[in-house]
C-alpha positions as CSV (number, residue, x, y, z in Angstrom):
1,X,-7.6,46.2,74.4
2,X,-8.2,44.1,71.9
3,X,-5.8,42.2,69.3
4,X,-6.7,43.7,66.4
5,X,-5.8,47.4,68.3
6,X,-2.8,45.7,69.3
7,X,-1.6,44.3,66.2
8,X,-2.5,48.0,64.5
9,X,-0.1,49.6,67.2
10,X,3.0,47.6,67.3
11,X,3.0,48.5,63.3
12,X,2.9,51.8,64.1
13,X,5.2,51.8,66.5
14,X,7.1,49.1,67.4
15,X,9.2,48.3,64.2
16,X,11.7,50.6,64.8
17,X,12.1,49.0,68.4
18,X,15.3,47.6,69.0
19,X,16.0,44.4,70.8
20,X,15.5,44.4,74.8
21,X,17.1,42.1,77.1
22,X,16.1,38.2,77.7
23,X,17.5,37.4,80.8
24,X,15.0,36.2,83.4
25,X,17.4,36.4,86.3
26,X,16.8,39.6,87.2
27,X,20.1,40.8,87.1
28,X,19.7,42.8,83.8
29,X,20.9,45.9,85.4
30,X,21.5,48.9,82.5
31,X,23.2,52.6,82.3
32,X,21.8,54.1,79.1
33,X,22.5,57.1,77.1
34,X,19.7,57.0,74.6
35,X,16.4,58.1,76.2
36,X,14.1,61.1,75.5
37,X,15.9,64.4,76.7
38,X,19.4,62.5,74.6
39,X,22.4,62.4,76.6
40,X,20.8,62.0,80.2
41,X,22.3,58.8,82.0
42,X,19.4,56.2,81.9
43,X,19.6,53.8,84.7
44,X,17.4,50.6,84.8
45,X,17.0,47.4,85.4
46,X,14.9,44.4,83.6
47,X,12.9,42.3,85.5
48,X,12.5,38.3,85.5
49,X,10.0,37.0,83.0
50,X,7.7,34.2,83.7
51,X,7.3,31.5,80.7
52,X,3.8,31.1,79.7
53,X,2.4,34.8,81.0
54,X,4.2,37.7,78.9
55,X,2.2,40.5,79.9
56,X,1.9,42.8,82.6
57,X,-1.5,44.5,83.5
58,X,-0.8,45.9,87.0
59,X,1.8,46.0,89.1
60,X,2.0,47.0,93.5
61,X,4.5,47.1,95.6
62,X,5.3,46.6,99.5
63,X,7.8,45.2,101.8
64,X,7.0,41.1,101.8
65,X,10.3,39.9,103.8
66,X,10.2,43.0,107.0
67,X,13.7,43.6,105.4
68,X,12.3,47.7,104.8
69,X,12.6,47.4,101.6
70,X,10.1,47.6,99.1
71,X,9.3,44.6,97.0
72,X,7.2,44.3,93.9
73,X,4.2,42.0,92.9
74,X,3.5,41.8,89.3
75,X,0.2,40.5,87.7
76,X,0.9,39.0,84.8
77,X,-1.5,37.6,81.8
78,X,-1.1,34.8,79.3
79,X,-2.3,37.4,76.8
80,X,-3.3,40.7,75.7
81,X,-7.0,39.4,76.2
82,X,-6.4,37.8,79.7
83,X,-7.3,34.4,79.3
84,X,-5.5,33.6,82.8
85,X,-3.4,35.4,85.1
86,X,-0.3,34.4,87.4
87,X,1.0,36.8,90.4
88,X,4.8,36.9,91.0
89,X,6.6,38.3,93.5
90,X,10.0,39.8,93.3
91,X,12.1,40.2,96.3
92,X,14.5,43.2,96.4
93,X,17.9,42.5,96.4
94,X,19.0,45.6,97.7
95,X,21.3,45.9,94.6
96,X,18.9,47.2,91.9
97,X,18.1,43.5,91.2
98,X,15.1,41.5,92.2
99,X,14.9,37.4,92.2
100,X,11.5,35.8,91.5
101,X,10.7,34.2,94.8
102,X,6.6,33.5,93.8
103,X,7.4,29.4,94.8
104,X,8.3,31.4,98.4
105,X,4.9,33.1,98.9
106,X,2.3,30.7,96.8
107,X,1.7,27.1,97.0
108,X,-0.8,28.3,93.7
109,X,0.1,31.4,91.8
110,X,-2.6,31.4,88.9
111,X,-6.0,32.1,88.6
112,X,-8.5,30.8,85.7
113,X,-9.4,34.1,84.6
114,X,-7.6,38.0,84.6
115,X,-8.7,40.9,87.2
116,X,-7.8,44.2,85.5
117,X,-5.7,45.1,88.7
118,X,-5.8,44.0,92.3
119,X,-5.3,46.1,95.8
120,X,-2.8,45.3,98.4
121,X,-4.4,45.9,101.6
122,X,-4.7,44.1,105.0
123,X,-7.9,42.5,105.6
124,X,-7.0,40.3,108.7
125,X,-5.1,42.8,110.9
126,X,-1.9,40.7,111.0
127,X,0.2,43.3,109.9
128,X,0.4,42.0,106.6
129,X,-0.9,42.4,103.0
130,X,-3.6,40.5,101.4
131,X,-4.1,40.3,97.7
132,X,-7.9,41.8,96.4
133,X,-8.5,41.1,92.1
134,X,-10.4,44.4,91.5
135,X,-12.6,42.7,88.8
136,X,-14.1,39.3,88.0
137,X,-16.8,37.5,86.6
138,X,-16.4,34.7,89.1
139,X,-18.1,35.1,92.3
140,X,-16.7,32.9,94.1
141,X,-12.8,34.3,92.7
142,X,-10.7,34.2,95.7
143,X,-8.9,36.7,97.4
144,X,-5.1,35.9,98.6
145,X,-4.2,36.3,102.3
146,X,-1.1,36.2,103.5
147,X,-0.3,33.8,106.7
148,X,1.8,34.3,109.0
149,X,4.0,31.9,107.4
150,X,4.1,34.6,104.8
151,X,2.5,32.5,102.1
152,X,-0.6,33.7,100.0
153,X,-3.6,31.2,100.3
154,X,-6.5,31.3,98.0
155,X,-9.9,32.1,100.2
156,X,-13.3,32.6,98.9
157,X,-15.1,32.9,102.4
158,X,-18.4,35.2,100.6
159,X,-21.9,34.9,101.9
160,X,-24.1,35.9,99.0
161,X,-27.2,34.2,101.4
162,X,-28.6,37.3,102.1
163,X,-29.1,38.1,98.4
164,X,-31.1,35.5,97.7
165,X,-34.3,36.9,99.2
166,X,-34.6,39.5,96.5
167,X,-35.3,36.9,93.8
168,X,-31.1,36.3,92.8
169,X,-30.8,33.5,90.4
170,X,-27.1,34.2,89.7
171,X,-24.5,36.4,91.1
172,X,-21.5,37.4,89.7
173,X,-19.0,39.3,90.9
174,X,-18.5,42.7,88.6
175,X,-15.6,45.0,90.8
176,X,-14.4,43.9,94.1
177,X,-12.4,47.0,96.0
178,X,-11.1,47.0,99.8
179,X,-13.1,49.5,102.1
180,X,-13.8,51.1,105.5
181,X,-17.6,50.7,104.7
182,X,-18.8,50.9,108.9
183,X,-16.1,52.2,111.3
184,X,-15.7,49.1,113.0
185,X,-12.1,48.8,112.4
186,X,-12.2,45.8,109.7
187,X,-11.6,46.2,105.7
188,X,-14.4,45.4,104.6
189,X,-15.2,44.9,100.2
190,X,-17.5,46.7,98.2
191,X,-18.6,45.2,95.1
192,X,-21.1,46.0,92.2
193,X,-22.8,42.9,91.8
194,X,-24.4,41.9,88.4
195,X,-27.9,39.6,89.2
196,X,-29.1,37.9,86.3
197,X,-32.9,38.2,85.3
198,X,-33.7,35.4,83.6
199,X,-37.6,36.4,82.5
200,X,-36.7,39.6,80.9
201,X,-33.3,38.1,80.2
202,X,-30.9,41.0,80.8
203,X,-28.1,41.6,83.6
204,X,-29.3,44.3,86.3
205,X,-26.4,45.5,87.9
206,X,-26.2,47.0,91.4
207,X,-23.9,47.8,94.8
208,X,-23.0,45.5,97.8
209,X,-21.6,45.5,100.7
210,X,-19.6,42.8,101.9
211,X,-19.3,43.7,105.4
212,X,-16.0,42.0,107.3
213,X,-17.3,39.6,110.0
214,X,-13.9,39.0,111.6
215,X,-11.6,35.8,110.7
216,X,-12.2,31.7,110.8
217,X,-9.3,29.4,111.2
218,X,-7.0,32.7,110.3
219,X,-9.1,33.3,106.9
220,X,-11.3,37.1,107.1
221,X,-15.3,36.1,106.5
222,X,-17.7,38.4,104.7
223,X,-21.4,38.7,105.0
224,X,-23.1,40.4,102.2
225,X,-25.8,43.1,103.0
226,X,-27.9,44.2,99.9
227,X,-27.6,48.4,100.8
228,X,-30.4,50.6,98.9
229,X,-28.6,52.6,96.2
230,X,-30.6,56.2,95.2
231,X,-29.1,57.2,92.0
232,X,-29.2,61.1,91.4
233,X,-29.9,61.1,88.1
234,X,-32.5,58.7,88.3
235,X,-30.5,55.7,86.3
236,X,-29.2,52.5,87.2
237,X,-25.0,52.5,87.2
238,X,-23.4,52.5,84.4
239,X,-20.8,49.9,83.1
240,X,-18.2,49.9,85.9
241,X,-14.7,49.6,84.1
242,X,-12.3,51.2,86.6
243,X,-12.6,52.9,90.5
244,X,-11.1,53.9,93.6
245,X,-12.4,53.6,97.0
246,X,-11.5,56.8,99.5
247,X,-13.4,58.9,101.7
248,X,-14.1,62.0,99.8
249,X,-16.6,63.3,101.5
250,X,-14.7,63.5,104.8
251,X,-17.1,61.2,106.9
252,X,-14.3,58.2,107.2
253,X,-16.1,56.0,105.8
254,X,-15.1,54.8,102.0
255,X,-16.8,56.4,99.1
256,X,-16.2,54.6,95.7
257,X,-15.0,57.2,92.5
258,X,-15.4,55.3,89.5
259,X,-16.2,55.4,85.5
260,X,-16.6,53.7,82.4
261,X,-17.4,53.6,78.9
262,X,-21.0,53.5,77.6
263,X,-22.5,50.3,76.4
264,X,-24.8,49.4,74.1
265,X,-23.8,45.8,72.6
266,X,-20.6,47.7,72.0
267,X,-18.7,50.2,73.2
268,X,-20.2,54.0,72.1
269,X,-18.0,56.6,71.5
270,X,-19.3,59.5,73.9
271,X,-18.4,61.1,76.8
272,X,-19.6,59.6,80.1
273,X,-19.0,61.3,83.5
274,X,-17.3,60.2,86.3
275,X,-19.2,59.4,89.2
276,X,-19.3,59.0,92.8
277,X,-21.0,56.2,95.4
278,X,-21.4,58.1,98.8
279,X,-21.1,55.8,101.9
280,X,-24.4,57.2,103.6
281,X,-23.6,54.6,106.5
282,X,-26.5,52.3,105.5
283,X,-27.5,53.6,102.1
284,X,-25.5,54.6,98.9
285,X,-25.8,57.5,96.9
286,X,-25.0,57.0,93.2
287,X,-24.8,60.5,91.6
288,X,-22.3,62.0,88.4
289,X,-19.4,64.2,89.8
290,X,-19.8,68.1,88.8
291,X,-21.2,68.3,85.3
292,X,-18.4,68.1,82.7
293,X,-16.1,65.9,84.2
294,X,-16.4,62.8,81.7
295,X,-14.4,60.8,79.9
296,X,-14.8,58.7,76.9
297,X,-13.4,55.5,78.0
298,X,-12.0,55.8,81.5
299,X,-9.2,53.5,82.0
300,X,-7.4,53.9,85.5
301,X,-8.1,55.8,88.1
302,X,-5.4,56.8,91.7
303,X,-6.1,58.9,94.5
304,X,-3.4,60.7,97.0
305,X,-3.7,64.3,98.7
306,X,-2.3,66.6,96.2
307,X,-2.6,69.7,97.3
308,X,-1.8,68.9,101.0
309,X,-4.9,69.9,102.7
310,X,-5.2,66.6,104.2
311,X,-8.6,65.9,101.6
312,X,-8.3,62.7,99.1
313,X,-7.9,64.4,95.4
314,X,-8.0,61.9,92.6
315,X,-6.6,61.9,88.9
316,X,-8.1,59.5,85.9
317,X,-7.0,58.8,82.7
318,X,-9.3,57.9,79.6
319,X,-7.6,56.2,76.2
320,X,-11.0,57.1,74.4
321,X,-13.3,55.0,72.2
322,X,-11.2,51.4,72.0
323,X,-12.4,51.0,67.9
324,X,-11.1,52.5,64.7
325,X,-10.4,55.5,64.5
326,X,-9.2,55.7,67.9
327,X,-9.7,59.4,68.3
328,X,-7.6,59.3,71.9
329,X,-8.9,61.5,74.8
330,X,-8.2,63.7,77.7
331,X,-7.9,63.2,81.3
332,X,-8.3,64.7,84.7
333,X,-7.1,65.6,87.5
334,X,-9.7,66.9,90.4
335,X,-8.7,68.6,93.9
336,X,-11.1,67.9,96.7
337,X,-12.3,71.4,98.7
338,X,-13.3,69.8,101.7
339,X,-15.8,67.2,100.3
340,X,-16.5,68.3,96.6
341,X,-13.8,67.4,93.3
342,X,-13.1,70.0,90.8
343,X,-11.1,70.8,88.3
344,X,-8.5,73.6,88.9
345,X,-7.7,75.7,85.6
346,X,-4.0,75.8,86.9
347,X,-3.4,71.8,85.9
348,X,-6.1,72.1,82.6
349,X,-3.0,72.2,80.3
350,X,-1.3,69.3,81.5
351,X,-4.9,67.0,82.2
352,X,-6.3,68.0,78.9
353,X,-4.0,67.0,76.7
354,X,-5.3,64.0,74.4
355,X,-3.6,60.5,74.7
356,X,-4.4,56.5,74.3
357,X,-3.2,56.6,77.7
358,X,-3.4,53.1,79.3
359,X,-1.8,53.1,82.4
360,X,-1.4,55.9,85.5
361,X,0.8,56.5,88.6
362,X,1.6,58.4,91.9
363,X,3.9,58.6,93.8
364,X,6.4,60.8,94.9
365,X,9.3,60.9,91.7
366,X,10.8,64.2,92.1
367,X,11.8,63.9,95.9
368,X,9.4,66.5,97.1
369,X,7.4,65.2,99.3
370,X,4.4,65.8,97.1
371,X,2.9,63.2,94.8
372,X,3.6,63.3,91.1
373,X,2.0,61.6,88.5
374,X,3.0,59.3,85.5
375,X,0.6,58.4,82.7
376,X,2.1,55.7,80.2
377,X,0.6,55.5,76.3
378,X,1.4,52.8,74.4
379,X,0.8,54.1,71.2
380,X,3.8,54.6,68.5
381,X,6.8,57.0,70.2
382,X,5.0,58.9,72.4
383,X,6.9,59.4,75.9
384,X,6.0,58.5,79.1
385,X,4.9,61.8,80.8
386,X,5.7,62.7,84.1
387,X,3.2,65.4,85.6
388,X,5.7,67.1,88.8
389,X,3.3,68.0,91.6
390,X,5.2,71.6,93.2
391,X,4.3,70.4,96.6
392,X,0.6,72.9,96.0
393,X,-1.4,70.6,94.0
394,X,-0.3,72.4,90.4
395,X,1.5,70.3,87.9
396,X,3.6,70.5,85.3
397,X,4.4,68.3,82.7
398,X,8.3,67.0,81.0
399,X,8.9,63.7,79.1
400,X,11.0,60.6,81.4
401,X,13.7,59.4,79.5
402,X,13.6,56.1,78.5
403,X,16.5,53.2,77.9
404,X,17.6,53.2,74.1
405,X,16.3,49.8,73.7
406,X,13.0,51.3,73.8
407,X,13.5,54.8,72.0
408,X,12.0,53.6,68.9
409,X,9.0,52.3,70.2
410,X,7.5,50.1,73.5
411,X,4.3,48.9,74.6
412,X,4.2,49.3,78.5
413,X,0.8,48.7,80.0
414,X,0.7,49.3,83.8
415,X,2.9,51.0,86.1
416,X,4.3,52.2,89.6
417,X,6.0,54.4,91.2
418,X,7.9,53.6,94.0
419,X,11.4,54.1,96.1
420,X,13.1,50.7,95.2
421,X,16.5,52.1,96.9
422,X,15.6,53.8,99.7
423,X,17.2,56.8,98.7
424,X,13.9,59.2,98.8
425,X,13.2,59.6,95.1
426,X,9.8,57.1,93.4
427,X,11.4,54.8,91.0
428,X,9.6,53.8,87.4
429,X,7.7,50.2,87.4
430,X,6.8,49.6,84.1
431,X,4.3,46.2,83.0
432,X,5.9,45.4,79.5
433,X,4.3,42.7,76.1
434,X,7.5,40.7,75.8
435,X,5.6,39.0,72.9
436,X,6.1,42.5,71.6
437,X,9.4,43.6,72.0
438,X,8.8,45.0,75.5
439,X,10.0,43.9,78.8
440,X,9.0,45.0,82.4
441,X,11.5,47.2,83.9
442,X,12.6,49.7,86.5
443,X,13.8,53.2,85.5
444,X,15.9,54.6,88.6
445,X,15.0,57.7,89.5
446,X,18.5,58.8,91.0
């Protein structure tokens, strides 16, 4: 998003917001009467700010202390533009309060540039969670593994050697996601790779493996192998702005779902479809998903089993061409039968309906058992929208009440949802601009 976007949105609908709540000490917790739906009980809490980083683009959650309580880790940005990016961690207090215990679990919290998002996964096999940026332009960014001490050290251990035989003056590092690429019981990282040409002076992008060669010294090591990539369509891939890596075609190895906008020294305002990287166990195929499912500008992207026949389904979320006149856009939400994604007509009216949706969730709100989803748009009043997965895969749609302080207006920008209590039921993460009027807080979902 840019700042003129954001500057033409909190006009629109932010100056009706009312003030929210300063205090950093995590304590900030609320009972409102003033969301949405009007006299529901709004229970929340506001979440520590960090001086110097305002924003919130993603936010994950696990349990960091073995207390069995989930804890939350917040990326946060200097600016809308993400000149630089600091992770904090919050521990649960058990109270519907979380202190800021980041000096705890980093000797070096920050990073020189800002990943869109990062994965929590285990790339070690000590039992605990690693930090993986999704994106960078860096390639030697570092990923952040947690010791057994518990603290998050920086480490950068990539082997781009065996690159360099096809001709590689420069590699940079384009989307970095966690993945089972060869059975062998390690995470291993795929990455699209951009190489730069320097004769015909463009940026040729393409897939790597980075295959997991075990750990030095307590630090995992990866070995990059330069996989041939057959693309359907006959193209190369397109501009890479947000994926997910699952096994959707059932093999157990990690396919990569992904999308973006098109480029052309600019974004272009057409529809672009979602595609798919098989894992062919040696070889990637890089082909469109089932003709029609394209999005304009595909922002986020989750995957969970929806429908409950034990297949990876996916939703994704598009806020549409990011210049005037922001026409908005739709989103989707496909069911896997047993290896191919499609569209049911039963959730059309709920995943068709237009937004400048910028951030989206699973997990399970409603107490079901079933995943539901939550997309968040910033622009002027518009709700947040909670899609209520009936346990079968069909959804239907109601708008979340929200604290009064933010019933004129907000500007959220990533989200979660996750049982903070313990109680059964997904609580509401939300990644507020404080330099707009907007802070990061958790909705209580009972």
């Amino acid at each position: 998003m840019n700042r003129k976007l954001l500057a033409l949105l909190m006009a629109a609908s932010l100056a009706a917001c009312g003030g929210s709540s300063d205090d950093s000490s995590g304590d900030g917790d609320s009972t409102d009467t003033g969301g949405d739906g009007g006299n529901t009980q709004v229970g929340f809490t506001t979440l520590p700010s960090v001086e110097g980083y305002p924003v919130v683009w993603a936010i994950e959650s696990a349990d960091l202390n073995g207390d069995d309580w989930n804890d939350l880790i917040l990326l946060r940005v200097a600016d809308e533009n993400g000149r630089d990016a600091y992770f904090q961690v919050l521990i649960n207090d058990k109270e519907q309060g979380f202190t800021d215990n980041t000096s705890d679990y980093f000797d070096d919290a920050t990073l020189p540039f800002a990943p869109q998002t990062f994965h929590l996964v285990d790339l070690t096999g000590n039992d605990k969670v690693d930090i993986v940026p999704v994106n960078s332009t860096h390639k030697d960014s570092p990923l952040f593994i947690q010791s057994e001490t518990n603290r998050f050290i920086k480490s950068n251990n990539f082997d781009f050697a065996p690159l360099y035989q096809h001709d590689i003056s420069t590699v940079n590092a384009w989307r970095i996601l966690p993945g089972n690429v060869n059975s062998d019981g390690q995470l291993d990282l795929i990455m699209s790779i951009e190489t730069w040409d320097p004769v015909a002076e463009i940026m040729n992008p393409y897939w790597v493996a980075m295959i997991n060669q075990g750990n030095i010294d307590g630090m995992p090591h990866f070995v990059a192998e330069h996989w041939p990539v057959i693309f359907e369509d006959d193209t190369t891939m397109p501009y890479f702005f947000s994926g997910t890596s699952v096994d959707i075609t059932g093999n157990g190895l990690s396919d990569i779902v992904y999308g973006g906008p098109a480029w052309q020294d600019g974004w272009v305002d057409q529809t672009v479809p979602l595609r798919i990287l098989e894992n062919q166990s040696g070889a990637w195929l890089d082909r469109p998903l089932t003709q029609g499912y394209g999005l304009v500008h595909m922002r986020d992207i989750v995957t969970a089993d929806f429908n409950g026949n034990d297949w990876a389904d996916i939703a994704a979320i598009s806020h549409g061409y990011d210049q005037q006149p922001f026409p908005l856009d739709r989103n989707w939400i496909l069911t896997n039968q047993t290896g191919t994604l499609m569209a049911e007509q039963t959730n059309e009216a709920v995943a068709s309906q237009t937004g400048f949706t910028h951030s989206l969730a699973t997990g399970d709100h409603s107490g079901n058992g079933a995943p539901d989803l939550l997309l968040v748009d910033p622009i002027a009043n518009k709700p947040l929208r909670l899609l209520e997965n009936n346990g079968q895969g069909q959804f239907s749609a109601s708008n979340l009440d929200k604290p009064s302080d933010y019933k004129g207006g907000h500007f959220w920008l990533a989200s979660q949802i996750v049982d903070l209590d313990n109680n059964g039921y997904g609580d509401i993460v939300l990644g507020g601009v404080q330099t707009e009027n907007t802070d990061s807080i958790v909705i209580w979902a009972r």
